[in-house]
N, C-alpha and C positions, 0 to 999 in steps of 0.2 A: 435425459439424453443430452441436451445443452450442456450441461455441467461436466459429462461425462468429454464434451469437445472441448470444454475452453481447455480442461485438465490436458488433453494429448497436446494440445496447442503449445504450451509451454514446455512441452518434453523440447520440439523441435528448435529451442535459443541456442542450445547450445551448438548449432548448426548455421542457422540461417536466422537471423533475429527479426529481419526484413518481412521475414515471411509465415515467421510464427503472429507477427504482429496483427497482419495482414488476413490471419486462419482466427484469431480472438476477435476482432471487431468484427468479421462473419457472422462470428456465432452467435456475439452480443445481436447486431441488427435482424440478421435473414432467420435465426432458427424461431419456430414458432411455443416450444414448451416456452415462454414467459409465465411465470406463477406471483413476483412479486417484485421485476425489476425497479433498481434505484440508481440513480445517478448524485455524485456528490463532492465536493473539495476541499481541503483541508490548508492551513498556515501550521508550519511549525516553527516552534522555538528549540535549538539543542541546548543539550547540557552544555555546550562548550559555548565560548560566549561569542563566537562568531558565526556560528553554524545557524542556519535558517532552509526549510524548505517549504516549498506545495506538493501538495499532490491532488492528482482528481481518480477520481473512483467508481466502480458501474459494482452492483452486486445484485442476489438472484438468493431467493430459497432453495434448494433441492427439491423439496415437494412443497406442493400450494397450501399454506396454513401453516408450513413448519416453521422452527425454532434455528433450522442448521443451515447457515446460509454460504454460497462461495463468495468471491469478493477478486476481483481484480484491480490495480489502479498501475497507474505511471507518477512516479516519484522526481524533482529534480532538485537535487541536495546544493548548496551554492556554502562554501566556507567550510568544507570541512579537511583540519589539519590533521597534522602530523609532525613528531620529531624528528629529524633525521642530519646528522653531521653537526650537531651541536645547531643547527635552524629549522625553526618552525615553519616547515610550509603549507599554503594552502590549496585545494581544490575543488572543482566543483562535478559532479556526477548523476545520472541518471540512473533509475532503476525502474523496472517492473516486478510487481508482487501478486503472487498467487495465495489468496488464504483460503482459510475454511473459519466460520466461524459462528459461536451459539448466544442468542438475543436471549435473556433472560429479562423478564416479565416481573416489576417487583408489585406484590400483593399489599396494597394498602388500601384504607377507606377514603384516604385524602387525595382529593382530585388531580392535587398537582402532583404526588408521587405516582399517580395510577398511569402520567403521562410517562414518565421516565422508564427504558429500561435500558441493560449493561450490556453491552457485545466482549467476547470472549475471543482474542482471534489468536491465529497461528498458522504462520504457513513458509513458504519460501520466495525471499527479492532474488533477482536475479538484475545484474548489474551491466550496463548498458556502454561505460565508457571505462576505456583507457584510460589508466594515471601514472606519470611516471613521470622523474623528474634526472634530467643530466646535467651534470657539474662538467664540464667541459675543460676545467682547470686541473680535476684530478681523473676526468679520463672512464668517469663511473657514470653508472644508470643504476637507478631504481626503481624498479614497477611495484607500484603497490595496491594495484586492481588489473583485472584482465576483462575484458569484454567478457560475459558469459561465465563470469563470478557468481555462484548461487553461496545463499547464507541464510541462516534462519532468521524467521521476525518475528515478534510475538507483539500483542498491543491489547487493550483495553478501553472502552471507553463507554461513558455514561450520556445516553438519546434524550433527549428531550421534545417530545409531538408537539409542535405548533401547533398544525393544523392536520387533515386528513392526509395531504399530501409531502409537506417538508417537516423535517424536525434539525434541529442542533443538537449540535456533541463536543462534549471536550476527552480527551483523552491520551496515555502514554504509550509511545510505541519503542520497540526495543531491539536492537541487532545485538547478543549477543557476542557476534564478532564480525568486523562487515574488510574481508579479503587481510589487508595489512595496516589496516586502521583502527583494530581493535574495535573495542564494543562503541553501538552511538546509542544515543537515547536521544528522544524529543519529546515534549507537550506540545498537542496540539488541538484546534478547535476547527470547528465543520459547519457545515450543512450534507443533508441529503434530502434530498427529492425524489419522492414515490409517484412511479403514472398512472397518477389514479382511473386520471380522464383516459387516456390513453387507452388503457385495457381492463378499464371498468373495474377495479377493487377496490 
């Protein structure tokens, strides 16, 4: 049922961003299906040699014990360019990302690979600011995001169990094409945090 909310949740950005926001962190705190909430934040590094972001993250199983998890976070990008009129400029933006995604379990007898597994993810950011830049000289504008930009993301990455309740990750996440800045890529490294104590798992 949870799952099924945060999903309508983000139908409604492209309306009212305020209020979709507003209708996810609902879901997260008040609905009671929790199965195996995590909390978690991530540093990236982009491909491009200025680009840098964080992001923080909540995610959930679909059913308790499964493998197929959703995933929501807020993303905030800081350096990322563009060519445009013979000058490089730069911006910085926000997004939220709806995934879905499957934990794969790797099979070993060694204790420390038995800690690790690989998340598989894929879903849709949806872009949170305006970017647009005016030359005043020649009388021109160029947007090159609109609030309520959606765009595919796809990422990767491999967990590591500390302990019962947090583990680390590193991993590569990918915009295919993100509004009129073409593809980004980052590597990035994490934490997440399971409540364990919290709801007993």
């Amino acid at each position: 049922m949870k799952s099924r909310y945060v999903m309508s949740c983000f139908k409604t950005f492209k309306n009212n961003t305020a209020v979709a926001t507003a209708c996810i962190l609902s879901a997260l705190v008040f609905l009671p299906s929790v199965n195996a909430l995590e909390f978690g934040g991530e540093l990236h590094k982009g491909s491009e040699s200025g680009l840098s972001a964080i992001s923080i993250h909540t995610s959930d199983t679909f059913t308790k014990g499964g493998s197929l998890y959703w995933s929501a976070s807020y993303n905030y990008l800081n350096g990322l360019s563009v060519d445009w009129n013979d000058s490089e400029l730069e911006f910085n933006t926000s997004t939220i990302d709806a995934t879905v995604f499957y934990r794969q379990k790797l099979k070993s007898y060694s204790k420390f690979w038995q800690k690790v597994t690989i998340d598989y993810q894929a879903g849709i950011s949806v872009n949170l600011t305006e970017n647009k830049f005016t030359w005043p000289e020649l009388n021109e504008e160029k947007q090159f995001s609109n609030k309520n930009d959606i765009n595919a993301v796809i990422a990767v990455s491999a967990n590591y169990k500390v302990n019962k309740s947090t583990s680390v990750h590193v991993g590569i996440k990918h915009l295919p094409s993100f509004s009129d800045f073409e593809s980004i890529s980052t590597v990035y490294a994490g934490f997440t945090y399971r409540f364990v104590n919290a709801f007993g798992y």
